[in-house]
N, C-alpha and C positions, 0 to 999 in steps of 0.2 A: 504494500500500500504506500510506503514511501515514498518509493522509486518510483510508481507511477502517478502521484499528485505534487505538486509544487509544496504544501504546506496538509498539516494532519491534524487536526482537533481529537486529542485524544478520544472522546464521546464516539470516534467515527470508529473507533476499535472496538465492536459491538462484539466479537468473539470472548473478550475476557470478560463478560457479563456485570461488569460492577466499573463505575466512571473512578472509581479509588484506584481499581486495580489497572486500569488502560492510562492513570495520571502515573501510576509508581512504574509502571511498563518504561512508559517515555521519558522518565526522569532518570531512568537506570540505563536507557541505551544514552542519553547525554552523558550519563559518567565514562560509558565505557566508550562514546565518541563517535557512534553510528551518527548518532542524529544531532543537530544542535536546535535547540529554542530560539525562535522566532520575532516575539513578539517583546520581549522583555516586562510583560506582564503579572501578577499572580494572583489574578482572577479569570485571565484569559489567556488558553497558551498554544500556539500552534507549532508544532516543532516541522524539521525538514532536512534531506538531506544535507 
């Protein structure tokens, strides 16, 4: 889903069934440097590759 959208609102990762868990998802691929954060928000966050 990354790779093929410009930017990813966690919420859009409807597979991990819970918006806690698709926030800790994208907050864990920025630690490890896949993805980085977008929007410099933290009420609103779109991450990208």
């Amino acid at each position: 889903m990354f790779l093929a959208s410009d930017a990813v609102a966690p919420t859009a990762l409807t597979s991990l069934r819970s918006d806690r868990a698709a926030r800790r998802f994208c907050d864990r691929l920025v630690d490890l440097g896949a993805v980085r954060e977008l929007t410099g928000r933290d009420t609103f966050r779109l991450y990208g590759v």
